[in-house]
Kinemage of the C-alpha trace (Angstrom):
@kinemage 1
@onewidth
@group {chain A} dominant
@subgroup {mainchain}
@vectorlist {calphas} color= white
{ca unk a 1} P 181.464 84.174 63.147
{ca unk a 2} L 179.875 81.377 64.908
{ca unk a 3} L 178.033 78.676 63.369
{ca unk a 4} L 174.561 77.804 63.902
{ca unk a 5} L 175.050 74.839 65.940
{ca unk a 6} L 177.642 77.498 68.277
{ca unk a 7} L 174.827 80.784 68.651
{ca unk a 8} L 173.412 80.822 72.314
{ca unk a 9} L 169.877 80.914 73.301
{ca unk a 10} L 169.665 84.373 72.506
{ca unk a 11} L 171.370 84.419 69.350
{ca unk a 12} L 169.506 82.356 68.277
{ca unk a 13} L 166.531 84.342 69.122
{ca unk a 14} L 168.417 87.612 67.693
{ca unk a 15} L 168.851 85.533 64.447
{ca unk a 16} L 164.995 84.249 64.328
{ca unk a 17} L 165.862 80.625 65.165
{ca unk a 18} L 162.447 80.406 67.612
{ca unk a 19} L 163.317 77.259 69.027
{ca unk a 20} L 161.244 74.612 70.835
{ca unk a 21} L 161.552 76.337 73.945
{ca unk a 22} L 161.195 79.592 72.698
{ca unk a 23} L 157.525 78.653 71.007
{ca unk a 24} L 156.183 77.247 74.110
{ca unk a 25} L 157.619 80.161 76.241
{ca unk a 26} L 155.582 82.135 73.468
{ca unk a 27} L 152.547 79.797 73.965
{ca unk a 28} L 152.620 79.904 77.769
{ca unk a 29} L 152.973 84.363 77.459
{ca unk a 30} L 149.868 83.934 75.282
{ca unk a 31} L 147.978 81.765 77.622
{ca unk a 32} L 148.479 83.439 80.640
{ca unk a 33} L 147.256 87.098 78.681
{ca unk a 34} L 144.057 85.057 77.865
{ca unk a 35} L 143.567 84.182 81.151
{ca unk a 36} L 144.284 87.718 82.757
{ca unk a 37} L 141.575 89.399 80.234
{ca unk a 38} L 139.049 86.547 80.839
{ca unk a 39} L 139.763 88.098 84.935
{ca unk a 40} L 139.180 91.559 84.417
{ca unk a 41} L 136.041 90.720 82.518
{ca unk a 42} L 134.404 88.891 84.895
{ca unk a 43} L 135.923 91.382 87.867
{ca unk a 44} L 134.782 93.773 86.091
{ca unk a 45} L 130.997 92.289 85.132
{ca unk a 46} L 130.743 91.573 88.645
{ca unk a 47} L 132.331 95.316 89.827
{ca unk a 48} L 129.871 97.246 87.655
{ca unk a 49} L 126.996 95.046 89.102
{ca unk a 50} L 127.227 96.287 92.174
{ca unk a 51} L 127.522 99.916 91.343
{ca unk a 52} L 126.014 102.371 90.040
{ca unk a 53} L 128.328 103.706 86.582
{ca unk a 54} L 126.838 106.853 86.708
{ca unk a 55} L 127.258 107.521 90.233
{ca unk a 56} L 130.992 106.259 89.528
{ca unk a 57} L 131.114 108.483 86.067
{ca unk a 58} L 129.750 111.467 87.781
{ca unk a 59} L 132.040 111.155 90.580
{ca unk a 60} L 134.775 110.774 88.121
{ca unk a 61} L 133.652 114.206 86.493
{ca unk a 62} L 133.210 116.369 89.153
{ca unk a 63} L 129.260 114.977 89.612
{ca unk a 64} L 128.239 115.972 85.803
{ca unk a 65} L 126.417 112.928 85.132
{ca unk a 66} L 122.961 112.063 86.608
{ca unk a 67} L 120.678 109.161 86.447
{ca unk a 68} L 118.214 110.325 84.481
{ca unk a 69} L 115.879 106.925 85.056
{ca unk a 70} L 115.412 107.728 88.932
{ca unk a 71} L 112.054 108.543 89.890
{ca unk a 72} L 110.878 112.123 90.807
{ca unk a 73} L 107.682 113.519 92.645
{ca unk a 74} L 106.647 109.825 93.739
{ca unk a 75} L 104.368 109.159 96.517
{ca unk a 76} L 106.695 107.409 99.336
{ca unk a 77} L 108.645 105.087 97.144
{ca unk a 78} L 107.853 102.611 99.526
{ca unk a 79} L 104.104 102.201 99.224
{ca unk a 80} L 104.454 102.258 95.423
{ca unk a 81} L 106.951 99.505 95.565
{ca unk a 82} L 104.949 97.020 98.099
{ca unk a 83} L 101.671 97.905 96.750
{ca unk a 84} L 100.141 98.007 100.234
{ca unk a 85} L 97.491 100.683 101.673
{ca unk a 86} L 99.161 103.039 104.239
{ca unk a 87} L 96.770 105.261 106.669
{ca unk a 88} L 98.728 107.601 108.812
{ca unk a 89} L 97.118 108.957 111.635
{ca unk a 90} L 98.533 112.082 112.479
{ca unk a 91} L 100.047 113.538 115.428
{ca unk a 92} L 98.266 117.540 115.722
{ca unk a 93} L 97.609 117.380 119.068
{ca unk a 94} L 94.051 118.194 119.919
{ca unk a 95} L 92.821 117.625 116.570
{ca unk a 96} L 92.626 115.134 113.803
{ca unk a 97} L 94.042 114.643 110.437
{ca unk a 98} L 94.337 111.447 108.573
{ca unk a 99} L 96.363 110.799 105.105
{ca unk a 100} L 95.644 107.727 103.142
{ca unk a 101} L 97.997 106.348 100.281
{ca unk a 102} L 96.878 103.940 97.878
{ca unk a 103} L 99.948 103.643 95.555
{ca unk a 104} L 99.157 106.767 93.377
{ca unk a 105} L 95.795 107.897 94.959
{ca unk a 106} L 95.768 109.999 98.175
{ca unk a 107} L 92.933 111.219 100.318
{ca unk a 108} L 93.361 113.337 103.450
{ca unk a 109} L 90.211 113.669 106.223
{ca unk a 110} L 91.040 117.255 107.802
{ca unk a 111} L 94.211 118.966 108.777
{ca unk a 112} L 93.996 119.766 112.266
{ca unk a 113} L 93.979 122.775 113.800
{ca unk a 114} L 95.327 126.420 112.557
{ca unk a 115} L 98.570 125.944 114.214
{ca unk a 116} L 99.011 122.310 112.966
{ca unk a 117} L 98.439 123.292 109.015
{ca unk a 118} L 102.215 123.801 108.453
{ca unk a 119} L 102.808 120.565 110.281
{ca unk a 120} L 100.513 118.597 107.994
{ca unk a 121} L 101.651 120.115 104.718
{ca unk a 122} L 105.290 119.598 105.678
{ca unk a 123} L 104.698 116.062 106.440
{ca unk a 124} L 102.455 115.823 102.611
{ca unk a 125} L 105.667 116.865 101.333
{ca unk a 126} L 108.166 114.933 103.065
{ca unk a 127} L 105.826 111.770 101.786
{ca unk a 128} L 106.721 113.140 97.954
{ca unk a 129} L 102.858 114.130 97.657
{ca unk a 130} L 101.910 117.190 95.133
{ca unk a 131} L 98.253 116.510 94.964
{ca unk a 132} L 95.297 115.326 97.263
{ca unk a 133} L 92.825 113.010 95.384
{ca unk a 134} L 90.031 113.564 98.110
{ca unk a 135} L 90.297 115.970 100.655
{ca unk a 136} L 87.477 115.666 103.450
{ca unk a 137} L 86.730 118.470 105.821
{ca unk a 138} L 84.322 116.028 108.160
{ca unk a 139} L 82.728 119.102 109.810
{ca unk a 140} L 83.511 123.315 109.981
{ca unk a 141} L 85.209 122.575 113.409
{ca unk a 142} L 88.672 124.870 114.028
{ca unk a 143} L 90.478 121.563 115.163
{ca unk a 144} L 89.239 119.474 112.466
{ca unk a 145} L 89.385 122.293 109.119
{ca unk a 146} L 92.185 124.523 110.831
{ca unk a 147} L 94.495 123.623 108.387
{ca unk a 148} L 92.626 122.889 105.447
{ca unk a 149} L 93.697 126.323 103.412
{ca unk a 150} L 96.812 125.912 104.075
{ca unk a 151} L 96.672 122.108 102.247
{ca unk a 152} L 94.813 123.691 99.469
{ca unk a 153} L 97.231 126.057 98.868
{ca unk a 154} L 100.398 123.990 98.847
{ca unk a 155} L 99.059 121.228 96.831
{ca unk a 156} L 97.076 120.456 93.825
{ca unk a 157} L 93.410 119.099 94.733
{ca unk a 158} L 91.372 117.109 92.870
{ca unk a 159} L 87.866 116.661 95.115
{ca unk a 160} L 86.837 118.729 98.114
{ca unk a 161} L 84.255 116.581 100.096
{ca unk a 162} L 82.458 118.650 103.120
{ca unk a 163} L 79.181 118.923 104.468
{ca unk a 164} L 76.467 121.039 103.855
{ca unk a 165} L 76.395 122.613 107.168
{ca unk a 166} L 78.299 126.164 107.563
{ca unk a 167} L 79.713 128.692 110.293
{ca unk a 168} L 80.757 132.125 110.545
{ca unk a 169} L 84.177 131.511 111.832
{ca unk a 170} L 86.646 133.128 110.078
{ca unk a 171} L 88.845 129.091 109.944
{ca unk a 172} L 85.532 128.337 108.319
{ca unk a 173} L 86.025 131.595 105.901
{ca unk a 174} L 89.734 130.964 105.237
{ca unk a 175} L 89.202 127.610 103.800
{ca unk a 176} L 86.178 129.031 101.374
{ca unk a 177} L 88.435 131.554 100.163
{ca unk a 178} L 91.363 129.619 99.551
{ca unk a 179} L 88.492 127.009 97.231
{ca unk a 180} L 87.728 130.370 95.468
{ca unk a 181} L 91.315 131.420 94.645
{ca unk a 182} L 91.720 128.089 93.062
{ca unk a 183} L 88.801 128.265 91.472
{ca unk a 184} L 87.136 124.630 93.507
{ca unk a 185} L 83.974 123.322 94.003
{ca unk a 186} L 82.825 121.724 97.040
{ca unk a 187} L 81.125 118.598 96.789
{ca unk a 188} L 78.442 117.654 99.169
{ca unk a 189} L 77.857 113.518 100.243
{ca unk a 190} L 75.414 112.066 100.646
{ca unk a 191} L 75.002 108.615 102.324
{ca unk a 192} L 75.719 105.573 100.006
{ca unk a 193} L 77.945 107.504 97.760
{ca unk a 194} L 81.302 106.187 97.120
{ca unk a 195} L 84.350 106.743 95.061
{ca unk a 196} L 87.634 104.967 94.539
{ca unk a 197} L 91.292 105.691 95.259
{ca unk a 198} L 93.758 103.037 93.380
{ca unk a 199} L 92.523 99.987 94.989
{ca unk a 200} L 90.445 101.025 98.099
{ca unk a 201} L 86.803 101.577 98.165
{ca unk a 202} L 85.612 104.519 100.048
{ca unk a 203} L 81.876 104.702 101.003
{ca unk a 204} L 79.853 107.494 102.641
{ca unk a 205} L 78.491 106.085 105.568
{ca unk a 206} L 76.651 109.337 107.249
{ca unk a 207} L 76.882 113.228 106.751
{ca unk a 208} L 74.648 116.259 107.895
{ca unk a 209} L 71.769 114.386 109.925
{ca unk a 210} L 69.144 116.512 110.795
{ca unk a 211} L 69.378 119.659 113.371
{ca unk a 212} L 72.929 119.641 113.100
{ca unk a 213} L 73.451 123.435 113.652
{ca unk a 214} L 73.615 123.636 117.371
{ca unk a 215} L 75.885 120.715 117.451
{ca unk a 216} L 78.241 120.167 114.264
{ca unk a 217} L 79.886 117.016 114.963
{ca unk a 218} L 76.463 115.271 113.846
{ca unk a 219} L 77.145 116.914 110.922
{ca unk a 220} L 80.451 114.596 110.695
{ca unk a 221} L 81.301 112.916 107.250
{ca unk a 222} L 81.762 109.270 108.215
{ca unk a 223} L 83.522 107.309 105.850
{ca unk a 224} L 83.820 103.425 106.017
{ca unk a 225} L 87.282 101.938 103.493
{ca unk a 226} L 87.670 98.866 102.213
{ca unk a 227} L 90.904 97.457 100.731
{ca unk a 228} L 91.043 93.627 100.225
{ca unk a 229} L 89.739 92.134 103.334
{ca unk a 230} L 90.377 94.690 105.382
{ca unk a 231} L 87.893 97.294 106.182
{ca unk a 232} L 88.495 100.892 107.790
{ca unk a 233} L 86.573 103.451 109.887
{ca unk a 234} L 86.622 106.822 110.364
{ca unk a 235} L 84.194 108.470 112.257
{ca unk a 236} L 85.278 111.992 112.397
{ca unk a 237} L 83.410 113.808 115.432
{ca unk a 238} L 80.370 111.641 114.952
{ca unk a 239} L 78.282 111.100 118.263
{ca unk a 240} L 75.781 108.346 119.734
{ca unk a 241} L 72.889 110.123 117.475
{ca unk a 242} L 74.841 109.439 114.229
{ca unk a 243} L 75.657 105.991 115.064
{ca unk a 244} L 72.223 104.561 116.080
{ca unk a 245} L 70.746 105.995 113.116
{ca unk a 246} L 71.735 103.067 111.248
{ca unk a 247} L 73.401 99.299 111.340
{ca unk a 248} L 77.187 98.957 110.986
{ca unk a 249} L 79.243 96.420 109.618
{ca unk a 250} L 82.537 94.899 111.188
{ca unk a 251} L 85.507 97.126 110.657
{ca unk a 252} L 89.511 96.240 111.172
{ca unk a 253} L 90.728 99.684 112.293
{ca unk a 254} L 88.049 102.356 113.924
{ca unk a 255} L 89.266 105.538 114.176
{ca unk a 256} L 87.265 106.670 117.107
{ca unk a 257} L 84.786 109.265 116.766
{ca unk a 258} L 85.477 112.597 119.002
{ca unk a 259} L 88.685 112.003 120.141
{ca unk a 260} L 87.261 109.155 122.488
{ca unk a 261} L 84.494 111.577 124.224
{ca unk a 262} L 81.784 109.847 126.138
{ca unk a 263} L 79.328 111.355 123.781
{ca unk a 264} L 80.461 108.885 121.040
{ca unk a 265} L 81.162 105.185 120.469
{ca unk a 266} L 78.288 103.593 122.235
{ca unk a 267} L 77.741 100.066 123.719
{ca unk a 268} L 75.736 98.986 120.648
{ca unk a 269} L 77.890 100.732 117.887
{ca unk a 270} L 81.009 98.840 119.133
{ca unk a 271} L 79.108 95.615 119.321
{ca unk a 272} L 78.697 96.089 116.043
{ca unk a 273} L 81.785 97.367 114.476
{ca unk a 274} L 84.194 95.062 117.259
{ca unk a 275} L 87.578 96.318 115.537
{ca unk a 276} L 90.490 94.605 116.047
{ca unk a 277} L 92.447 98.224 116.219
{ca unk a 278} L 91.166 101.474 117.444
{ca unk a 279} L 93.015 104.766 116.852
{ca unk a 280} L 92.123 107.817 119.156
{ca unk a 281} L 93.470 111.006 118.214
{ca unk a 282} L 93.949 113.389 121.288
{ca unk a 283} L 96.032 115.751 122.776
{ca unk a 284} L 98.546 115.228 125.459
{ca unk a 285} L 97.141 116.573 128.510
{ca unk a 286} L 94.826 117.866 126.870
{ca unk a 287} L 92.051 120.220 129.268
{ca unk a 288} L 88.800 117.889 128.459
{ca unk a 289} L 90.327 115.215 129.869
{ca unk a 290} L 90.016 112.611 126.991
{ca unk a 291} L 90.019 110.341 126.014
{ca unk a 292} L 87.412 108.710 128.334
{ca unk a 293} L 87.377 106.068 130.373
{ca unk a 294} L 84.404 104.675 129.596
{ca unk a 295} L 85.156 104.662 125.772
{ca unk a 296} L 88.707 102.962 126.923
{ca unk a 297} L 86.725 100.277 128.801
{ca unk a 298} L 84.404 99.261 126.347
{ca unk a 299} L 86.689 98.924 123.443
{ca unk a 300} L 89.079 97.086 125.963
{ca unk a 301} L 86.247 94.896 126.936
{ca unk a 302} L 86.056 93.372 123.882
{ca unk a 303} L 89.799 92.615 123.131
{ca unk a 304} L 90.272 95.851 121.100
{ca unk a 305} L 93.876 96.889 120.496
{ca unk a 306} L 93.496 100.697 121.472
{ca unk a 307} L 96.707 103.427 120.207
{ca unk a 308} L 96.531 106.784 121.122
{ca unk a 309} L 98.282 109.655 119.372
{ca unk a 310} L 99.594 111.273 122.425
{ca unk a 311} L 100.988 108.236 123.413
{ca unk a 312} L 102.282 106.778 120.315
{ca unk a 313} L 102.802 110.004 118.156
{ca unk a 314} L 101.936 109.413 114.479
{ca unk a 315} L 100.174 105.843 114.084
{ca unk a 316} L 100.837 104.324 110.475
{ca unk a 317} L 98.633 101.344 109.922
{ca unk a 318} L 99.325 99.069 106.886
{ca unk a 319} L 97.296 96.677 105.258
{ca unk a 320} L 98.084 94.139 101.893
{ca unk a 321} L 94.639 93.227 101.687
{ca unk a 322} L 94.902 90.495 104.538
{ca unk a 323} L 97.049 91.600 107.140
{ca unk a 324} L 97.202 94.673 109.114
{ca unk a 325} L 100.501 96.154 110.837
{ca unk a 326} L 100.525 98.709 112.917
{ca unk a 327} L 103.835 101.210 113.433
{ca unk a 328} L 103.996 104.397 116.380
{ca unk a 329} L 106.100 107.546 116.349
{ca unk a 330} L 106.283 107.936 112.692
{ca unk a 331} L 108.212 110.265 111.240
């Protein structure tokens, strides 16, 4: 049997003799552990930032897990997010239709024509909408209340804003019976009422003027929209009568009455208003020839920035308060 001072390296190890270069082999081992874990940590702080662990646990599982936190039924995630005001003007061809989110609140002025009702509600729904705050049917024409029953029976409505003045048509009858299936009331303006949507001021600027029946568009709902600084027009089918029967302030954005018809946006009214941005909804090609070129010319004349839905498809205009930006062919 060897002695101690004869035992090798690891004989002496086998025998418990930890030597001096044993214990800092031991110290080292321990050091570099402590320094591996303090890696994977921070690897793995940094890993898990960047994912999601429930998309990576779900995955894992065969897609059992969800994230139960993510938001459902929102109106355009985007809108909520920024905070800003979105108007879309809508691309229904002959016709008009305008939705307007304020973060939560929604109001849509008509829904186009018969044929273009599934094409609003669609796009309501692709937008993550399931109710209409205010829904405006300016006047009983087909191309401006066409689709109106078919938005009141997709979505949940809160008020139904339309003028006094009625037709025989059966559109006009369709959208009265699909108020009384849901059991609505229709609320009559008047001018100088108002009523909010989140942050935007709405204000009824003219409705049902006198001897209205043999021509309905005077019988337009006008509605003027402030949000911020910015200030919005829409003028549904409303002619020269309805606009010199009172003074107009200054608007950002007009939406121009009658799909840009001579009948409408006279010299004075547009001296008055002088938008910065006019929207004209129209139809390609459509056979009345509009919009005219007299309306073009006098909005041009003063440095307004005219868009055209048959042009540009569906306008989106923005606003924050201050700024306005305005976006064609939206989806």
């Amino acid at each position: 049997m060897k002695n101690n001072n004869e035992l090798s390296f690891w004989d002496k190890v086998k025998e418990g003799k930890k030597t001096k270069y044993y214990k800092r082999r031991k110290w080292l081992n321990r050091l570099f552990t402590l320094i591996l874990l303090i890696i994977l940590i921070v690897a793995g702080n940094f890993y898990w930032k960047e994912h999601d662990f429930n998309e990576f646990l779900g995955n894992a599982l065969g897609n059992t897990v969800t994230n139960e936190t993510e938001p459902t039924n929102t109106i355009e995630t985007e809108a909520v997010v920024d905070g800003n005001l979105r108007v879309y003007y809508l691309d229904v061809g002959q016709a008009d239709s305008i939705l307007v989110i304020d973060k939560d609140k929604t109001m849509l002025i008509d829904a186009g024509t018969n044929e273009a009702g599934e094409t609003v509600v669609n796009f309501l729904k692709d937008k993550g909408i399931t109710k209409i705050d205010y829904l405006v049917g300016t006047h009983p024409h087909e191309d401006h209340i066409g689709g109106l029953d078919d938005v009141i029976n997709n979505f949940e409505i809160g008020t139904i804003y339309m003028p006094k003045m009625q037709t025989t048509t059966k559109t006009f009858e369709d959208v009265l019976d699909s108020i009384a299936n849901k059991n609505l009331q229709v609320t009559t303006p008047v001018v100088g009422d108002s009523f909010d949507l989140t942050n935007a001021h709405c204000t009824i600027m003219a409705v049902d003027t006198e001897d209205t029946e043999d021509n309905l568009n005077l019988s337009s709902i006008v509605i003027r929209m402030t949000y911020g600084g910015n200030s919005f027009l829409f003028m549904g089918d409303a002619e020269e009568a309805n606009e010199s029967a009172r003074n107009w302030q200054p608007a950002d954005v007009l939406k121009v009455g009658h799909h840009g018809s001579r009948t409408s946006s006279s010299q004075n009214f547009i001296n008055q208003v002088m938008p910065s941005f006019a929207i004209i909804q129209v139809g390609k090609d459509n056979s009345y020839n509009l919009p005219n070129q007299e309306t073009i010319d006098k909005l041009t004349a003063i440095g307004t920035k005219i868009y055209r839905t048959d042009e540009d498809g569906t306008i989106l205009v923005v606003s924050d308060g201050t700024n306005i930006q305005v976006e064609t062919n939206v989806e």
